[in-house]
C-alpha positions in Angstrom: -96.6 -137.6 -6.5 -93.9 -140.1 -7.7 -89.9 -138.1 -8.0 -88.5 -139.8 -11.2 -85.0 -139.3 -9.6 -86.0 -141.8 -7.0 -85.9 -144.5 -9.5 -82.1 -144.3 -10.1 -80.8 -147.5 -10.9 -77.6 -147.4 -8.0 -74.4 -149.6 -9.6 -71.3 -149.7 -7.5 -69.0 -152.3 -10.3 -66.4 -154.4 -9.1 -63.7 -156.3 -11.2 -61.8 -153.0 -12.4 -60.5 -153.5 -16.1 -63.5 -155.5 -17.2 -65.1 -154.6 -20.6 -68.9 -154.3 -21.0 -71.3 -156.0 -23.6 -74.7 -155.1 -24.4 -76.9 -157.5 -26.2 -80.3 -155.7 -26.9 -83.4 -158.0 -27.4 -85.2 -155.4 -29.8 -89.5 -155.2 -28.8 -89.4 -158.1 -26.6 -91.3 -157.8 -23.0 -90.3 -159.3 -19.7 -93.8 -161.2 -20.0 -93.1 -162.8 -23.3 -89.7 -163.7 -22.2 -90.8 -165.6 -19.0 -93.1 -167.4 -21.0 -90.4 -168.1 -24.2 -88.4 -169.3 -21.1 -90.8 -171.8 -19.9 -91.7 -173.4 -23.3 -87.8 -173.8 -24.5 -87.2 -171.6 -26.8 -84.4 -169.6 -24.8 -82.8 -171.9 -23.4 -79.6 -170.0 -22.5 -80.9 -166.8 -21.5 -83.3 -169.5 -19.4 -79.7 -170.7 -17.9 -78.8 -166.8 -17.4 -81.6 -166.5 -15.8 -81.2 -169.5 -13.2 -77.6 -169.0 -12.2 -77.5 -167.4 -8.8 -75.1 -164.9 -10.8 -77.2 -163.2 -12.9 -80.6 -161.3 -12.1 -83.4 -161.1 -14.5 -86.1 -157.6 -13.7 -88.5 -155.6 -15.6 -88.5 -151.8 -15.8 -90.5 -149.6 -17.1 -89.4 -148.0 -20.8 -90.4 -144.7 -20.2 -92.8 -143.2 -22.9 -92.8 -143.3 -26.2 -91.9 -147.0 -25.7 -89.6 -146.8 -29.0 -86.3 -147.8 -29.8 -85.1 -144.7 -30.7 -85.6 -142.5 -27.5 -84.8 -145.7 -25.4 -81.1 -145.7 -27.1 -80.7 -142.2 -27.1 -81.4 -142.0 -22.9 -78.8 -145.2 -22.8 -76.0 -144.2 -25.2 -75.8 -140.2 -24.4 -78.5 -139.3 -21.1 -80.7 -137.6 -24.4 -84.6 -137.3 -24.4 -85.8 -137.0 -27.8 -89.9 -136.9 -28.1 -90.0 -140.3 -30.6 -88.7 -141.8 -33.0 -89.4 -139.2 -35.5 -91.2 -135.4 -34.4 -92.4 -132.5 -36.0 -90.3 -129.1 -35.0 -92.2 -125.6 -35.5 -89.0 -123.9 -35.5 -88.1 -126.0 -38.6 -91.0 -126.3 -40.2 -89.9 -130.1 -40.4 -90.5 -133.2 -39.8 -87.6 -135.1 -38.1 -85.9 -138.4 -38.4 -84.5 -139.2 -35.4 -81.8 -141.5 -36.9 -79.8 -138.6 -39.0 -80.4 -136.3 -36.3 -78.1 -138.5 -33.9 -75.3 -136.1 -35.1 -77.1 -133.2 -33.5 -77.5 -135.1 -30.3 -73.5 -136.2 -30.2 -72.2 -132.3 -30.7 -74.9 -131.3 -27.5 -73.1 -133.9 -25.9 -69.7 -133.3 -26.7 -70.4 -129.4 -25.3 -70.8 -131.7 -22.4 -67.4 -133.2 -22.3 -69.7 -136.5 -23.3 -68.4 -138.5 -26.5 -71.7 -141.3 -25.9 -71.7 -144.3 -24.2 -70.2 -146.4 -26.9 -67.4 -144.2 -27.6 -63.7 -146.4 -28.3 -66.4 -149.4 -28.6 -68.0 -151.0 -31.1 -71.5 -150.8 -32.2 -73.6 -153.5 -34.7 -77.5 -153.7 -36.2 -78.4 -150.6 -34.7 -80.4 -147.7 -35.6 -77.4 -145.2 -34.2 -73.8 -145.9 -33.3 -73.7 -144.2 -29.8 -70.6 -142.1 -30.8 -69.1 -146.0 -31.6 -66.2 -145.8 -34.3 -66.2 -149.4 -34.8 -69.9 -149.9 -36.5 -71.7 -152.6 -39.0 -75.5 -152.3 -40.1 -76.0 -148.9 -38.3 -78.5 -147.1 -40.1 -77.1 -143.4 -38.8 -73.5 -144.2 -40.0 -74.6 -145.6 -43.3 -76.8 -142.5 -43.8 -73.9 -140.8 -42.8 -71.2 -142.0 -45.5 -73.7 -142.1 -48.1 -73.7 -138.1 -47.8 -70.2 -138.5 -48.3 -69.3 -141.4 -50.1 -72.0 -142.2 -52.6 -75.0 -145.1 -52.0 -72.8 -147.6 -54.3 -69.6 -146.9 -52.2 -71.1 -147.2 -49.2 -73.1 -150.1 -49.6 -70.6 -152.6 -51.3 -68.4 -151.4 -48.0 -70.9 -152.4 -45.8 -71.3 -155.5 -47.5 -67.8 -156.5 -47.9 -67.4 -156.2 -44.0 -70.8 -158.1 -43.6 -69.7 -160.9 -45.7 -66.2 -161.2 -43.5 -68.0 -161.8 -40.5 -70.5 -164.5 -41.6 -67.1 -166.0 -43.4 -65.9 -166.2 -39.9 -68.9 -167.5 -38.0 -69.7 -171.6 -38.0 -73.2 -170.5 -40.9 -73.1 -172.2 -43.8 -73.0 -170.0 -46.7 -74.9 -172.0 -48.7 -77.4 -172.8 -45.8 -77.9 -169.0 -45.3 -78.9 -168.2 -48.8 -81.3 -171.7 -49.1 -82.8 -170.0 -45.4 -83.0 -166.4 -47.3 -84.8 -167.9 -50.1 -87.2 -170.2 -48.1 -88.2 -167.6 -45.5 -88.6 -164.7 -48.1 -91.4 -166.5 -49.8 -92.4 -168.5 -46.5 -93.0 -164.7 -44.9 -94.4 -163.3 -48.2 -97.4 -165.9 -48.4 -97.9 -164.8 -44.6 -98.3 -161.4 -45.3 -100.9 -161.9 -48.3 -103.0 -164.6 -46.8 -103.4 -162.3 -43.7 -104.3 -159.4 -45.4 -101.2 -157.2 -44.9 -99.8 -156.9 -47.8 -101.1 -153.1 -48.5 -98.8 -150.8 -48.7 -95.1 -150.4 -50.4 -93.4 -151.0 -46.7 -96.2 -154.1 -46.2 -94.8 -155.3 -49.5 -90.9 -154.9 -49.0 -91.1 -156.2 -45.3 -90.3 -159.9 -45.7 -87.1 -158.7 -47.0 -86.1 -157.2 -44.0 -87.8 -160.3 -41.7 -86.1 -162.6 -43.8 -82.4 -160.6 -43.1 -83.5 -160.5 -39.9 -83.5 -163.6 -38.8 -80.9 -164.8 -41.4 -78.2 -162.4 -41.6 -78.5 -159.7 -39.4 -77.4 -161.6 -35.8 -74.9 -163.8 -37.8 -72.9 -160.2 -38.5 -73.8 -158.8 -34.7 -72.9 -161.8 -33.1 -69.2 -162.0 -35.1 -68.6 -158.4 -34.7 -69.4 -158.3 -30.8 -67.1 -161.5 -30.8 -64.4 -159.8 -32.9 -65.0 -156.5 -30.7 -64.1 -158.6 -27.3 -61.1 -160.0 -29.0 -59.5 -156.5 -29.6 -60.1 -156.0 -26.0 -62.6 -153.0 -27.0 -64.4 -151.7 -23.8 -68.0 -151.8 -25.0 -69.6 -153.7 -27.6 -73.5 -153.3 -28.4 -76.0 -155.2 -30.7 -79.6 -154.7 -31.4 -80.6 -158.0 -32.1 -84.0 -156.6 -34.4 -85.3 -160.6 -35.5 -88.4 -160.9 -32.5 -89.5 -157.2 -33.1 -89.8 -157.9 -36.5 -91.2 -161.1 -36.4 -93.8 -159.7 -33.9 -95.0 -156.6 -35.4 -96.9 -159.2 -38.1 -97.3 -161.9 -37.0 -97.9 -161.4 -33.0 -95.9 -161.0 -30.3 -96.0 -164.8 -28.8 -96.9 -166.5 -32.3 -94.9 -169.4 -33.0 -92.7 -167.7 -35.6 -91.8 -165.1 -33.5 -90.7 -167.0 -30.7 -88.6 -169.0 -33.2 -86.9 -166.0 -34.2 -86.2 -165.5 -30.6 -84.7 -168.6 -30.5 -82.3 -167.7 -33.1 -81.0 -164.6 -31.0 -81.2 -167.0 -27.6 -78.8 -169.2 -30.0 -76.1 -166.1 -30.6 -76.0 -164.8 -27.5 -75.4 -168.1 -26.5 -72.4 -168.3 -27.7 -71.0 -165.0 -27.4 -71.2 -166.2 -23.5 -69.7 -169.9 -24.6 -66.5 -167.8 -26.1 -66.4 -165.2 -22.7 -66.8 -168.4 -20.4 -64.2 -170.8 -22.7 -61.8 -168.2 -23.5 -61.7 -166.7 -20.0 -62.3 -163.3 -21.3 -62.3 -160.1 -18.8 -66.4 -158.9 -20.0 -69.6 -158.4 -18.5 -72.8 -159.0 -20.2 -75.7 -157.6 -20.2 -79.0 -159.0 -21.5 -82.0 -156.5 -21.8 -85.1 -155.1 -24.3 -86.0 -151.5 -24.9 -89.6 -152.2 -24.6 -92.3 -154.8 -25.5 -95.0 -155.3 -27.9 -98.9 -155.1 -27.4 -101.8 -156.2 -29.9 -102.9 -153.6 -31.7 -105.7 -152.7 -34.4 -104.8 -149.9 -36.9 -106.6 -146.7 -36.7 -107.2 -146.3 -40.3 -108.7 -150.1 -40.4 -111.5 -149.0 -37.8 -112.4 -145.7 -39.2 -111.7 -145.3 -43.0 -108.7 -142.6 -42.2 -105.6 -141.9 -41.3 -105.4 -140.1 -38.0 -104.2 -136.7 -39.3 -107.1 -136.7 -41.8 -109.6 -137.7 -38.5 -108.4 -134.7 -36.8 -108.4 -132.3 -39.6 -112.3 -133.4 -40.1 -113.1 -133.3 -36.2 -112.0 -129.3 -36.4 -113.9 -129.0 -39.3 -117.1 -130.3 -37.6 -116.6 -129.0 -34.2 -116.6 -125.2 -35.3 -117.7 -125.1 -39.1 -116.2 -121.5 -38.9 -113.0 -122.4 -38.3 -110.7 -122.0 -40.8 -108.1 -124.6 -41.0 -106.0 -125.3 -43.9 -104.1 -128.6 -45.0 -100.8 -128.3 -42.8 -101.9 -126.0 -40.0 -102.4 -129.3 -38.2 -99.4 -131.6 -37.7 -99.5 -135.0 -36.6 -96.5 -137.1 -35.4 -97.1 -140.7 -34.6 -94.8 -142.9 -32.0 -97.8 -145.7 -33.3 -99.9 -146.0 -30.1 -99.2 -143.1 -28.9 -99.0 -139.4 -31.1 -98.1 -135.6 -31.2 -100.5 -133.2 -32.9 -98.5 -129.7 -33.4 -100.9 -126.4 -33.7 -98.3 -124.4 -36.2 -100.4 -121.0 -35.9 -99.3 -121.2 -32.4 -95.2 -120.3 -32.1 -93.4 -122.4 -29.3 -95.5 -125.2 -27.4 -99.1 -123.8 -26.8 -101.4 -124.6 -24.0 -104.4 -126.2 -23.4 -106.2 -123.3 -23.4 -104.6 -122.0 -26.4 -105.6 -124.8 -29.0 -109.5 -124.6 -27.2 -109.6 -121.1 -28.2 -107.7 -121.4 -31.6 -110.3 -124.4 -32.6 -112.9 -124.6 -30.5 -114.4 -127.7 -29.9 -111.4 -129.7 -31.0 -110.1 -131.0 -28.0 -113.6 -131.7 -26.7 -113.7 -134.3 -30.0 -110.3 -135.9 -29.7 -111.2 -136.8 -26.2 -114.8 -138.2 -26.9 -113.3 -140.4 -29.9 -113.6 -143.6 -29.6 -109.6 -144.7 -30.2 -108.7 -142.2 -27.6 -107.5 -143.2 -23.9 -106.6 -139.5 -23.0 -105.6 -136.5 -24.3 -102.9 -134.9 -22.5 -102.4 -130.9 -22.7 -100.3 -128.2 -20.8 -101.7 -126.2 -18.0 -99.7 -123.0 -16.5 -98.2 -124.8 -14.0 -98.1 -128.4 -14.7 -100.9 -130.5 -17.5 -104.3 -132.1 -17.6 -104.4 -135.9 -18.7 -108.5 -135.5 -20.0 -110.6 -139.0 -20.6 -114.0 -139.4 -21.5 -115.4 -139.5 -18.3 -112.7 -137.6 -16.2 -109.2 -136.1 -16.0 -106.0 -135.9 -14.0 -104.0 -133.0 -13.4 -100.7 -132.4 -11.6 -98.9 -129.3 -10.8 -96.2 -128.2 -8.5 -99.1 -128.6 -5.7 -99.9 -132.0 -6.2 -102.5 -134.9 -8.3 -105.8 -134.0 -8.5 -108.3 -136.8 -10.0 -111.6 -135.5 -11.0 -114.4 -138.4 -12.1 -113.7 -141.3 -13.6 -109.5 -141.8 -13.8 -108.5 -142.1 -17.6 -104.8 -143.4 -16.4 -106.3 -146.6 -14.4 -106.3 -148.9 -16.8 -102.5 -148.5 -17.7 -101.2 -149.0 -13.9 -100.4 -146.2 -11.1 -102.2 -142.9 -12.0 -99.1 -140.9 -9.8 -96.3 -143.0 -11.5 -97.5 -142.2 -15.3 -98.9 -138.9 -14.3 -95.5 -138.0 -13.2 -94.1 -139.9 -16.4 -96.3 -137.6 -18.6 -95.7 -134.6 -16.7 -91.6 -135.0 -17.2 -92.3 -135.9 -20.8 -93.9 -132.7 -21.9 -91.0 -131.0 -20.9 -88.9 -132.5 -23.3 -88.4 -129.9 -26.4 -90.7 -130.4 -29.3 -93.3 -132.7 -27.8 -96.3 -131.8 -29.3 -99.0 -129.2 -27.9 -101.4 -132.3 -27.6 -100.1 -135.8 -26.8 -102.7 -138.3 -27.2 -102.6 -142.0 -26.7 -104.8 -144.5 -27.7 -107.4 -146.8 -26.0 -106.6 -150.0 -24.1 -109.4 -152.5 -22.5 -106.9 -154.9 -21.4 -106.4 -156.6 -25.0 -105.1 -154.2 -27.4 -104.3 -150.8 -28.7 -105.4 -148.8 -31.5 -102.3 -148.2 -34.2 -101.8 -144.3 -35.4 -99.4 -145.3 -37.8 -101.0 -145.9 -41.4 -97.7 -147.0 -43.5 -97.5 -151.0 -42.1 -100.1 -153.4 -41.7 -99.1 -154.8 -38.3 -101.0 -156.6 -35.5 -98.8 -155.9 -32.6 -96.7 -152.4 -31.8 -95.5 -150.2 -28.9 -95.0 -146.4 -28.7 -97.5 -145.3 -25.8 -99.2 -147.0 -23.0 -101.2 -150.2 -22.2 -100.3 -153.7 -22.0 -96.4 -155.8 -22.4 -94.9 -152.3 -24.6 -93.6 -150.5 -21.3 -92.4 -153.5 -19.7 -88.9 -154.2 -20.9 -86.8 -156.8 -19.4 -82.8 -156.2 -18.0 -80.9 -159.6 -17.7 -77.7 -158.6 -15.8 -74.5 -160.1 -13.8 -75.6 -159.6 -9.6 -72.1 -158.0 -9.0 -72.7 -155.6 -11.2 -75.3 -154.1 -8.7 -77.4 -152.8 -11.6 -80.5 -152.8 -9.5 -83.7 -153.0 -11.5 -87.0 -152.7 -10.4 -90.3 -152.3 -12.3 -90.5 -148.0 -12.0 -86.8 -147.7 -13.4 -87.1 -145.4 -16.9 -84.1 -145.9 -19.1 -82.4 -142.9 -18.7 -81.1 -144.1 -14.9 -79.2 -146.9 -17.0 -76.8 -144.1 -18.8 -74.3 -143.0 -15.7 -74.5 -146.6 -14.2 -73.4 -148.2 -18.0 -71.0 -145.5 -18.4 -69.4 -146.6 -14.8 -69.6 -149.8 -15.6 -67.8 -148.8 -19.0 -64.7 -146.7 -17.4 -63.5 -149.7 -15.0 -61.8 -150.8 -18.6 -59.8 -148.0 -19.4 -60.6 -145.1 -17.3 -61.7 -143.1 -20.7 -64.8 -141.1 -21.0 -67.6 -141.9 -22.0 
């Protein structure tokens, strides 16, 4: 059995007084990198890489490879179960963004005001306690509440448009690149058949800010940040995910969107090397990308429906009615909630409450494994065999359903600490993987490459950082052991919590 807490990432900073600056390649894997490396199109994180200053490592992203519960183990030492849940207790859904607030008064009980407290936090999904923010989707959610959409928009805007005044873009050269890439993107998506839902149809919008505007107002505000002599500064530089998701994850187009970031970041290390200023930066991903297939392209229907049917079929006297059943997706990977069942049921509980269920989850073909709870520990159930670990030990029986995603003790252990995090779901399933692709749960976007579970580049993020900093890195590191090392690292400036 693999200890998670022997994976700590062990940082001992020097320098005293020095700020820190995160610069977050959003979806992009350690593999893809090496590779974008080789071909030229990151050519300074390529000189990062080289200098006998800086080390470049994978780690592991921990599971469900999303942004979201990536973040929140960085910016507070949180686990949330995905980007977005179900909760019995609520008898909701949750968005993970908006519920940020929740997660920053646990931590304040604490003494804990988040990572980026008394820094500044740009094009990020949530501000990490940050006052200093620009394109954070939790803060904008946030003062809309308050203020109004209109109010809050044309603020947000009005501080956008500052920064790119300030930045060497041409404004007229940004708008021509809006226009051209909006219909360049849109002709994509409708020659290659993903152009099918609402989100399909609005996402060259967002590819096209992306890669247009988007690091243009990071890159000024992280700038802007280090001249205030701010502690911490963080971006989530989103262009290569987006990119990715459509069009593949080492396509042309994405790796030219990659070299846009390579570009910014570029210089936000030309101004700390030029200027002489007293920062740190740190170059990493939250996880990678995979090819994937969509679930409902394979077999007619979304996954909830699937399941709803598969009860249905597996005990004809079982009476199951629309909304007993509950399905969360983190896209490869998903939660199915049982909500006749209070708290988190068992294995043995969801058998007997629909018999025969379980039995076809795990025989279906988009299935890797079905993980349920045991008394004392879970059972990770395949087609042809299971694992289980408890308190005693790993015990593989048949054919091991974890092989073809790496160590069976590492990710059983992985698993094992993840259904111990509140509100997982009663089942967690995660899809196939032969060694080429995943199956997609989600049913909203069209998209050809994703992350959320296991198999494949997703759970192999890369961390780019300076060799004092002793950040050490290796591949079974899980991004919670990056929280009290950053927030070290974080103090030296001013001594202040984080």
């Amino acid at each position: 059995m693999v200890a998670l807490e022997e994976h700590y990432v062990q940082c001992e900073p020097e320098d005293d007084g020095r700020g820190l600056v995160l610069l977050q390649i959003d979806g992009l894997s350690y593999d893809t990198l090496a590779r974008a490396m080789e071909e030229g199109y990151a050519p300074n994180l390529s000189r990062l890489a080289q200098s006998e200053d800086y080390d470049l490592s994978p780690f592991f992203s921990g599971i469900p490879a999303e942004t979201l519960p990536v973040l929140n183990n960085i910016f507070y030492g949180e686990r949330i179960p995905a980007n977005d849940w179900y909760s019995k207790a609520r008898g909701e859904h949750i968005d993970s963004i908006p519920y940020e607030a929740e997660v920053r008064e646990r931590a304040a009980e604490r003494g804990e005001l988040g990572l980026m407290h008394d820094g500044a936090t740009y094009l990020s999904p949530i501000c990490g306690g940050a006052e200093k923010v620009g394109i954070t989707v939790s803060t904008l959610k946030e003062e809309q509440a308050e203020k109004g959409m209109f109010r809050t928009l044309a603020k947000e805007a009005w501080n956008d448009i500052k920064l790119i005044w300030r930045s060497d873009e041409s404004i007229t050269g940004t708008l021509y690149n809006l226009v051209r890439d909006f219909f360049s993107s849109r002709s994509y998506l409708k020659e290659h058949d993903q152009w099918n839902s609402w989100w399909d149809q609005h996402y060259p919008y967002l590819i096209t800010m992306a890669d247009n505007v988007f690091p243009t107002v990071a890159t000024e505000g992280v700038k802007e940040a280090m001249e205030q002599g701010l502690p911490v500064a963080y971006v989530d530089y989103t262009s290569y995910d987006e990119r990715a998701h459509f069009y593949g994850t080492e396509c042309t187009e994405a790796l030219e969107s990659l070299s846009i970031v390579d570009k910014k970041i570029g210089e936000i290390v030309d101004k700390v090397e030029r200027e002489g200023l007293q920062y740190d930066i740190v170059v990493l991903s939250d996880h990678g990308q995979t090819p994937s297939v969509q679930f409902k392209e394979i077999f007619g229907k979304p996954i909830q429906e699937a399941i709803y049917d598969m009860a249905r079929e597996a005990d004809p006297s079982t009476d199951v009615k629309d909304g007993d059943i509950q399905v969360a997706h983190a896209y490869s990977m998903a939660n199915v909630y049982f909500d006749q069942l209070p708290g988190t049921a068992s294995l043995a509980d969801v058998k007997e409450l629909y018999p025969g269920l379980v039995d076809a989850l795990v025989q279906h073909p988009s299935m890797g494994f079905v993980v349920g709870r045991t008394d004392d520990g879970i059972v990770v159930q395949g087609r042809e065999g299971s694992v289980s670990i408890t308190q005693d030990g790993l015990t593989v029986e048949g054919d091991d359903p974890l092989a073809p995603y790496g160590d069976t003790a590492f990710l059983a252990e992985i698993l094992r600490d993840y259904s111990t995090i509140d509100e997982t779901g009663d089942l967690v399933l995660v899809s196939t993987y032969a060694g080429d692709r995943i199956i997609d749960f989600n049913d909203v976007y069209s998209m050809v490459s994703l992350h959320g579970g296991l198999g494949g580049p997703q759970t192999r993020p890369f961390i780019l950082a300076p060799r004092k900093l002793g950040l050490d890195v290796d591949e079974t590191t899980v991004p919670m052991d990056l929280y009290e090392p950053l927030k070290r690292l974080k103090e030296r400036h001013s001594g202040a919590d984080a």
